[in-house]
N, C-alpha and C positions, 0 to 999 in steps of 0.2 A: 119413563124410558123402559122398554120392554129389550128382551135377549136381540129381538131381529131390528132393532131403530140403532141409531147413534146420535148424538147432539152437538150443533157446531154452534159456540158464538162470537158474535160479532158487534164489536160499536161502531155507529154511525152517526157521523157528525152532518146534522141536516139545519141549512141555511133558509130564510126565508124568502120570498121575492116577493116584492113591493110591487104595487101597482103605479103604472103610468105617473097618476094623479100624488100617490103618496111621494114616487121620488123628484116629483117638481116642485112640492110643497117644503120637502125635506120633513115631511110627521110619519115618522115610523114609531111611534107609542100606542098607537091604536092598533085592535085587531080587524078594523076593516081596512087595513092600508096593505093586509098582506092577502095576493090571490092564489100562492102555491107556496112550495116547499123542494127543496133539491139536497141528494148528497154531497157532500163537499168532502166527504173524508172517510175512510172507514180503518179500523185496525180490531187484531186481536183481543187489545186488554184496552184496557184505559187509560187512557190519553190524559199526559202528564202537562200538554199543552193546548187543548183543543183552540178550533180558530176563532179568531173573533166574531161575535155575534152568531155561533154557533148555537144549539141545543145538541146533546147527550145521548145517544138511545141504544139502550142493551136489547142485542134482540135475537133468541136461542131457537135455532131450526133443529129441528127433528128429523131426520130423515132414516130411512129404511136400506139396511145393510145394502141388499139387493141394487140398489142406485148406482153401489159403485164398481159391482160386475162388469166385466168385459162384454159389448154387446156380442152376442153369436148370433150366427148369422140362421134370418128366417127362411131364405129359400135358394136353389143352387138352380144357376140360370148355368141350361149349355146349349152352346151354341153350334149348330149343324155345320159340318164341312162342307155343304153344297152355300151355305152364305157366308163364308171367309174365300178369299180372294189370295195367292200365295203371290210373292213377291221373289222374282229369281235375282238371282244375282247373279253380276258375271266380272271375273277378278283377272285383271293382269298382270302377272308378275312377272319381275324382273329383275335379274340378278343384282345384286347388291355390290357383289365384287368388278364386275364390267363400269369401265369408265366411258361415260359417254363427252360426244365432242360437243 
């Protein structure tokens, strides 16, 4: 980690997912029964409870101060008064104190 980076981490509790064939069989011991992988969980620190038939992954991103600047802005668009169109308005007031029938 250099002056301009920062580092975040994170655990993620990632689930397997069986294929077709594996969950009609009910053989999830093999590693050809599983064709992916999904998050089911993520937190700070370590997980006092992870879910069942989870796995565990620490995993520390690096990122560059710079990332968390406020974007400013690249170009200032202005827009001609011959293409804005005004909108009049027209108000009628009436006394507030007058009682009407």
């Amino acid at each position: 980690m250099t002056n301009e980076t920062v580092k975040a981490t994170v655990y993620l509790q990632v689930q397997p997912e069986y294929t077709y064939w594996a969950k009609q069989r009910r053989e999830f011991d093999k590693p050809d029964s599983i064709e992916g992988a999904k998050v089911v969980g993520s937190t700070q620190n370590r997980s006092q409870k992870p879910k069942q038939g989870t796995v565990e992954v620490k995993i520390t991103v690096e990122l560059p101060k710079g990332a968390f600047l406020p974007l400013r802005p690249e170009a200032i668009v202005v827009i001609p008064e011959t293409l804005t169109m005004p909108h009049p308005l027209q108000v009628e007031a009436e006394d507030a104190n007058e009682v009407t029938d």
